[in-house]
N, C-alpha and C positions, 0 to 999 in steps of 0.2 A: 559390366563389371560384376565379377563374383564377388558373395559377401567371405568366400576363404581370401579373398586377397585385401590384405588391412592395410599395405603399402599404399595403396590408391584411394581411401577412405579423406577424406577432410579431415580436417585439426578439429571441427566444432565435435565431429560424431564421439570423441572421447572427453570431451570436456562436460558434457552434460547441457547445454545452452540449449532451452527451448526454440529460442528467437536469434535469427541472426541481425541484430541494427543496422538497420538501413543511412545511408548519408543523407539521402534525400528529405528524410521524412526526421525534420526538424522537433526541436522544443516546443515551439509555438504549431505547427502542423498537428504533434501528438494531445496540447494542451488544447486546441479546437474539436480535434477527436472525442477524448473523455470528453469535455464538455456538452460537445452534444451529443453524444451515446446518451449524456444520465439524464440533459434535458428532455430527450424520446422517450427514456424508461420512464421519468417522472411523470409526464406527460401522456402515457400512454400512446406511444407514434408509432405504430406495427409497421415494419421494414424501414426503417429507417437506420437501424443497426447495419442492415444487408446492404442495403444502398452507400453507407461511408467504408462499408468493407471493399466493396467494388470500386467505389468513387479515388479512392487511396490505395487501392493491391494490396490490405491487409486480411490478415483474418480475422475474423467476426470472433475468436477466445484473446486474440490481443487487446478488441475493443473490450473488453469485458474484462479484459486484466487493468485496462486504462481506469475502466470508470472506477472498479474496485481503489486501485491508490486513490484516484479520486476523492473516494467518501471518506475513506482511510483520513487523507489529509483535513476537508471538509470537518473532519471530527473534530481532533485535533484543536483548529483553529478556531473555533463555532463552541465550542465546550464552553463550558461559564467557570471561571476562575473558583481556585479549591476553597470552599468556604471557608469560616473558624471552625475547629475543633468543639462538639457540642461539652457541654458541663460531663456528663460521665466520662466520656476520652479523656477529655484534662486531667479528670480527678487520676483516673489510671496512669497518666503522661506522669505527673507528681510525684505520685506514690514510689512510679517503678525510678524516676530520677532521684528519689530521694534515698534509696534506697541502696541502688547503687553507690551513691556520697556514703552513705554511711559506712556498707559492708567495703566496700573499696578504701576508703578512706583518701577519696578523690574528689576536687573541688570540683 
């Protein structure tokens, strides 16, 4: 195939899709993936990235896109709940509510 002839091109090469999804390689397939990609990175496990690339037909930048959401989500979820508001914020929170009621003349 010449690259002059854009009739015979795939649909993905104008869309921009890195990755084409696979049927095979499920929810739970990709979530064993990430998982243990970041348990190996955590853990310091050299090839072990190479060997689930091989092991699954994937590439070794998808496992690395995997673990990324991964942490991404990991954060997320693992984050400790937004604390109170310290005394100076508030004072500021007040002032700038108060202010607005006034110059607005809004409850």
């Amino acid at each position: 195939m010449l690259l002059t002839d854009i009739n015979n091109l795939p649909e993905f090469v104008f869309t921009g899709k890195k990755f084409l999804r696979r049927k095979e390689i499920t929810e739970a397939i990709r979530g064993h993936i990430a998982v243990s990609g970041f348990l190996a990175m955590q853990n310091s496990q050299y090839g072990l990235i190479t060997n689930l690339s091989r092991q699954f037909n994937v590439s070794r930048t998808f496992i690395y896109d995997a673990i990324n959401s991964l942490k991404s989500v990991l954060s997320i979820i693992f984050n400790k709940a937004p604390s109170k508001i310290n005394s100076v914020d508030e004072k500021k929170v007040l002032s700038y509510i108060l202010s607005l009621r006034l110059e607005g003349k809004c409850s």
